[in-house]
C-alpha positions as semicolon CSV with decimal commas, in nm:
position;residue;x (nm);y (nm);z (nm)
1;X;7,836;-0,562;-6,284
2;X;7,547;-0,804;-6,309
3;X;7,268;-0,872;-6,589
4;X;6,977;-0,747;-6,704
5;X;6,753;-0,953;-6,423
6;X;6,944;-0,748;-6,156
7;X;6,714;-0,487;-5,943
8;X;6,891;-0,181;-5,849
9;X;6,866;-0,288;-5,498
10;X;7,099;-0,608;-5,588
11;X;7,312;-0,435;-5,767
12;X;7,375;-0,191;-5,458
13;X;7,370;-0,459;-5,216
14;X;7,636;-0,645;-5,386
15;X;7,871;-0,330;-5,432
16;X;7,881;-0,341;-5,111
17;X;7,937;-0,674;-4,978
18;X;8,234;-0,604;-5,215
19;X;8,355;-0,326;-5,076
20;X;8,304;-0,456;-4,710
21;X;8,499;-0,777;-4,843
22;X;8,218;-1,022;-4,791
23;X;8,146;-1,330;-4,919
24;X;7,735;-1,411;-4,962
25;X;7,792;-1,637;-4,675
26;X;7,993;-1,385;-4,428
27;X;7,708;-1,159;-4,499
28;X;7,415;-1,352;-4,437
29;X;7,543;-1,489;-4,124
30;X;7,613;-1,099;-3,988
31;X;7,233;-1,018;-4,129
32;X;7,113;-1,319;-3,985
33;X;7,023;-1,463;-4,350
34;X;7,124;-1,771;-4,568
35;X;7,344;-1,734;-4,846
36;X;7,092;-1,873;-5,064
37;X;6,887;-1,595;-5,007
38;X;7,121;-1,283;-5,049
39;X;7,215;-1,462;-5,358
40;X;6,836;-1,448;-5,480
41;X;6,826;-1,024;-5,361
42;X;7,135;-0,968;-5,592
43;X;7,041;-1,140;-5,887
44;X;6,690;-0,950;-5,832
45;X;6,491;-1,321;-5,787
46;X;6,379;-1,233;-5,455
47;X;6,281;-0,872;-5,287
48;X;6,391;-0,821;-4,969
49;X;6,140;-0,655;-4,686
50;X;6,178;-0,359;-4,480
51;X;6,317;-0,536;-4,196
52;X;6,570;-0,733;-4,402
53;X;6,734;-0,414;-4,592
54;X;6,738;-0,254;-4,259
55;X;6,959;-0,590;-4,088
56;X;7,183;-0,575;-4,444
57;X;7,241;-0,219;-4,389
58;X;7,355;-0,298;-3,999
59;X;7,580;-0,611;-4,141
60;X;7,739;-0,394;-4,390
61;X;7,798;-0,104;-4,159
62;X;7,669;0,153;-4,352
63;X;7,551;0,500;-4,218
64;X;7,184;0,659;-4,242
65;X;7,253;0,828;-4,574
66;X;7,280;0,460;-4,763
67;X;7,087;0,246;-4,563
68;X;6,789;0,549;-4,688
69;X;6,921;0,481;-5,027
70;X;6,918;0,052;-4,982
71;X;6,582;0,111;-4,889
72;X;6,463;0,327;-5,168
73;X;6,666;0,108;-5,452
74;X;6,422;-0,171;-5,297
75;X;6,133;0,040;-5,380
76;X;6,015;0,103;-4,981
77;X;6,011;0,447;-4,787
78;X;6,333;0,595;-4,614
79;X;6,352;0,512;-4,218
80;X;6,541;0,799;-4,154
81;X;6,483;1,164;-4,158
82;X;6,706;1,398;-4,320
83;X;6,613;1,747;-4,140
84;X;6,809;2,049;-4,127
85;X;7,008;2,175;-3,855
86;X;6,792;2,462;-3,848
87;X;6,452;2,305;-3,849
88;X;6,235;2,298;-3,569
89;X;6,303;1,905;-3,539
90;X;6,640;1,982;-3,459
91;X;6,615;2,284;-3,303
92;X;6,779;2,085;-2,911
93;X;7,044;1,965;-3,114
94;X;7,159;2,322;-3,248
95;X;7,115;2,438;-2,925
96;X;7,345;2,209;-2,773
97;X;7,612;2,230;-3,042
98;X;7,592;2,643;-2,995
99;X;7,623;2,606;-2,635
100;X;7,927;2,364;-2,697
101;X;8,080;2,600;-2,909
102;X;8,002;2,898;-2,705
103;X;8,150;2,709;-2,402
104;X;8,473;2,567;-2,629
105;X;8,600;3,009;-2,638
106;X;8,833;3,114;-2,619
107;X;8,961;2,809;-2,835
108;X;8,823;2,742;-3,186
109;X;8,526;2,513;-3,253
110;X;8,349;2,448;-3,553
111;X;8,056;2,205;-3,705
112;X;8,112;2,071;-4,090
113;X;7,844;1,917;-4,313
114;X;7,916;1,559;-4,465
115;X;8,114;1,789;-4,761
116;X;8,322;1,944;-4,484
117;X;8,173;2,263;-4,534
118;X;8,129;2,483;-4,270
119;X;7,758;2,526;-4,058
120;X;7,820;2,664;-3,775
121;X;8,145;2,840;-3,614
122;X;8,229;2,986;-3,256
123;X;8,409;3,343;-3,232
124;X;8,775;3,203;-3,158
125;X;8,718;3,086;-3,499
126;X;8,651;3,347;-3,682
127;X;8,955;3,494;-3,522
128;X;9,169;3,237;-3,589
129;X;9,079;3,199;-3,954
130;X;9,050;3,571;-4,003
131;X;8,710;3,580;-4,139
132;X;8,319;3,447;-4,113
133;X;8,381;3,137;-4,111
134;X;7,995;3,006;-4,218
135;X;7,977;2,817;-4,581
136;X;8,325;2,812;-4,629
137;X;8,422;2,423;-4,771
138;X;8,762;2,331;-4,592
139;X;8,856;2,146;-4,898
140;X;8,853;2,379;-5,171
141;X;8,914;2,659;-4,965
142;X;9,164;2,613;-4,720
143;X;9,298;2,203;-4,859
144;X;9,321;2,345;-5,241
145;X;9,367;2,715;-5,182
146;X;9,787;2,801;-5,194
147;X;9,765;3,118;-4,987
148;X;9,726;2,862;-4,681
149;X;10,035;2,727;-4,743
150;X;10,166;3,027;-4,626
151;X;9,979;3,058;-4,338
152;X;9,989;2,701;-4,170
153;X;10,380;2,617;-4,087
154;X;10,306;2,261;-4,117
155;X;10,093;2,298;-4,414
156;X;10,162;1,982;-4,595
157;X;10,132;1,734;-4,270
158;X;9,811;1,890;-4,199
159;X;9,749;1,839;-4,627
160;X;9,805;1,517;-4,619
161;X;9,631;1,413;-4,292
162;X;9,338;1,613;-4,444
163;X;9,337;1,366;-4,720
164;X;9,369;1,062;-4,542
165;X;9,083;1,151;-4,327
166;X;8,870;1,227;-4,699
167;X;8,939;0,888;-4,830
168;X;8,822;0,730;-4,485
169;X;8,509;0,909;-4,519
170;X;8,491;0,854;-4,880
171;X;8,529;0,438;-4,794
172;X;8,178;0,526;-4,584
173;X;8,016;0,744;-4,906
174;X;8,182;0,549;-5,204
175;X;7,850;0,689;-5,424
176;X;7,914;1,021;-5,303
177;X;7,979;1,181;-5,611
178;X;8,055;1,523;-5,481
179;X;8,315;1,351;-5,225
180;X;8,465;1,161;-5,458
181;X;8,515;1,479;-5,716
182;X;8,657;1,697;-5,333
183;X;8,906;1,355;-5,287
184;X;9,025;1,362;-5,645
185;X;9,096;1,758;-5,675
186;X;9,270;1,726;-5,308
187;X;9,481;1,430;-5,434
188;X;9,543;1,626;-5,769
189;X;9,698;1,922;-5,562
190;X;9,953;1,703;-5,340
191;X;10,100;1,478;-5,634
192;X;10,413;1,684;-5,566
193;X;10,390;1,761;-5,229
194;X;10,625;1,492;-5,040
195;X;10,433;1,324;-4,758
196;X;10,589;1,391;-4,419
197;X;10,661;1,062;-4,184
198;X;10,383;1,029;-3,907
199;X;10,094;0,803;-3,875
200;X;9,808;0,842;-4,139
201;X;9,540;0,759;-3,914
202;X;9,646;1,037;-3,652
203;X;9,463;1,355;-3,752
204;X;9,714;1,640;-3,750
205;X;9,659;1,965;-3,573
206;X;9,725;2,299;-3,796
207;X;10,037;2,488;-3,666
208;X;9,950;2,875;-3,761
209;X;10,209;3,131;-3,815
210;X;10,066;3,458;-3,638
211;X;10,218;3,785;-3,590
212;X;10,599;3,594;-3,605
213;X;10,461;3,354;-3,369
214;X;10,363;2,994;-3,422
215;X;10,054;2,875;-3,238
216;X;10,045;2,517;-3,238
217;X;9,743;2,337;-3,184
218;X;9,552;2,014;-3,134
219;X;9,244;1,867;-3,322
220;X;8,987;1,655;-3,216
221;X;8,655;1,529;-3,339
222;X;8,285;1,529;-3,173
223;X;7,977;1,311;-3,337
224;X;7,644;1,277;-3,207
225;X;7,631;0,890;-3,138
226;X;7,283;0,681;-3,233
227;X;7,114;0,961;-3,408
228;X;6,827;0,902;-3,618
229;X;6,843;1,143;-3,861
230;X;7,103;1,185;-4,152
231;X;7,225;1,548;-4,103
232;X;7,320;1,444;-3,717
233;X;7,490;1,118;-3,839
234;X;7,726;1,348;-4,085
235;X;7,771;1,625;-3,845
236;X;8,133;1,666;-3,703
237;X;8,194;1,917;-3,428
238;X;8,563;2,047;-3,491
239;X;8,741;2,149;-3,154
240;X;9,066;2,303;-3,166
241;X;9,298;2,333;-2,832
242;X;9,658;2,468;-2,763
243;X;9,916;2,244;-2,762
244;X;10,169;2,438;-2,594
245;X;10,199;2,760;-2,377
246;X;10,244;3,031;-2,638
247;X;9,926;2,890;-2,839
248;X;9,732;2,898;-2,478
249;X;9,851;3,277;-2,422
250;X;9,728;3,370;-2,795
251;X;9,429;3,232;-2,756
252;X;9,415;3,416;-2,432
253;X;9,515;3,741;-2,529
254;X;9,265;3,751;-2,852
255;X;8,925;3,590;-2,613
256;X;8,782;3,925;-2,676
C-alpha cells in the first residue's frame, strides 16, 4: 500500500481515510489540519503529536480500541484504558449492568464482549436458552450451530440479521482479525440459506418454539455512551421483550 518511507502510523492512517471515503483534504478539514500535512503523516515525512492522532481518530470516527492502536503505531502511549469488567475500576459499571439485568426479569437480558461472546446473563436467560449462558460466543454457538435452527422458528431472518449486524461492526474493527474470521464462517454457513425480505438494518427478534408454543420476541440494544475505557465502549447490553401476549404469559409463567 505505500513504500518503504511509510511509518506504520501512515500506513494505518491512510487505510482509513480509505475506508471512511476521504480525500486528504476532507480529512484535514474534519481534523482541523491541511492536506499538506496529512499527506506528510502518510508518507511517514512528518510525525504527528498526541493531540493530532487523537483529532484524526475523532475525524475518522473510530472507537477507543483503534484510536489506542493510531496512537501506539505513532510510537506514543494509549489514552484509553482497557480494564476488565470485573476489575475494581469498573466495579460501578458491573454493578449497574447487574442491577439492569436483575431489574430486566422476568424477560431476558444479556451483556456480549466486542466478539459477541457472552459476560454476563440475567436468569430469564438462562431459562430461555436452556443453559448457563456465561462464555458462550453467539456466533459459533447459536449463528453456526444447526441444532438452533430447530429451535428458533424464524431461524434464518434472525441468521441473516445476525450477519448484517457483524459486518456493521466489522466496518468499525476492519483489523479485527478474530471478527473478520466470526464474519467469514457466519457468511460461509448462509451461502444457501435464501435471505428473507425485511430491512437489513432492522435487527430481528428470535421467535422460539417452546413446548408447541411460539414465543415471539423483540430485541434491542444498550451501550454505555462517552466511556473512556475500551471494554465499556464494546460492551452491548442485550434486552429481550415479548412481542405479543403468549410470549408475555411465558415469560410470566417461567419468572421463577
Amino acid at each position: 500500500m505505500g513504500n518503504g518511507d511509510e511509518s506504520p502510523f501512515g500506513i494505518r492512517l491512510r487505510g482509513w481515510r480509505t475506508r471512511r471515503g476521504l480525500s486528504q483534504l476532507a480529512l484535514a478539514e474534519l481534523a482541523g489540519s491541511t492536506a499538506r500535512h496529512i499527506s506528510f503523516l502518510e508518507t511517514g515525512r512528518s510525525r504527528p503529536s498526541r493531540p493530532m492522532a487523537l483529532r484524526l481518530a475523532t475525524a475518522l470516527d473510530v472507537r477507543l480500541r483503534e484510536a489506542n492502536q493510531l496512537l501506539h503505531a505513532a510510537g506514543l502511549p494509549a489514552a484509553y484504558p482497557k480494564a476488565t469488567l470485573g476489575s475494581s475500576e469498573l466495579m460501578p459499571y458491573r454493578a449497574a449492568v447487574q442491577r439492569m439485568l436483575a431489574a430486566h426479569e422476568p424477560y431476558p437480558g444479556l451483556v456480549l464482549d466486542a466478539h459477541f461472546t457472552v459476560v454476563l446473563a440475567n436468569q430469564a436467560s438462562s431459562r430461555l436458552f436452556g443453559r448457563d449462558l456465561a462464555g458462550v460466543n453467539f456466533v459459533r454457538d447459536a449463528l453456526l450451530n444447526p441444532s438452533a435452527m430447530t429451535a428458533i422458528d424464524n431461524w434464518a431472518e434472525v441468521a441473516w440479521s445476525g450477519l448484517d449486524r457483524l459486518r456493521r461492526h466489522l466496518d468499525r474493527y476492519p483489523l479485527d482479525a478474530h471478527l473478520r474470521y466470526l464474519v467469514t464462517s457466519a457468511e460461509q454457513a448462509l451461502h444457501d440459506v435464501p435471505r428473507p425480505t425485511g430491512d437489513p438494518d432492522v435487527l430481528a427478534g428470535p421467535t422460539f418454539q417452546i413446548d408447541g408454543q411460539l414465543i415471539r420476541t423483540l430485541a434491542m440494544v444498550a451501550r454505555f455512551d462517552q466511556v473512556a475505557d475500551v471494554t465499556l465502549d464494546e460492551l452491548p447490553i442485550e434486552l429481550m421483550y415479548p412481542a405479543d401476549e403468549t410470549a408475555e404469559r411465558f415469560f410470566a409463567e417461567h419468572a421463577h
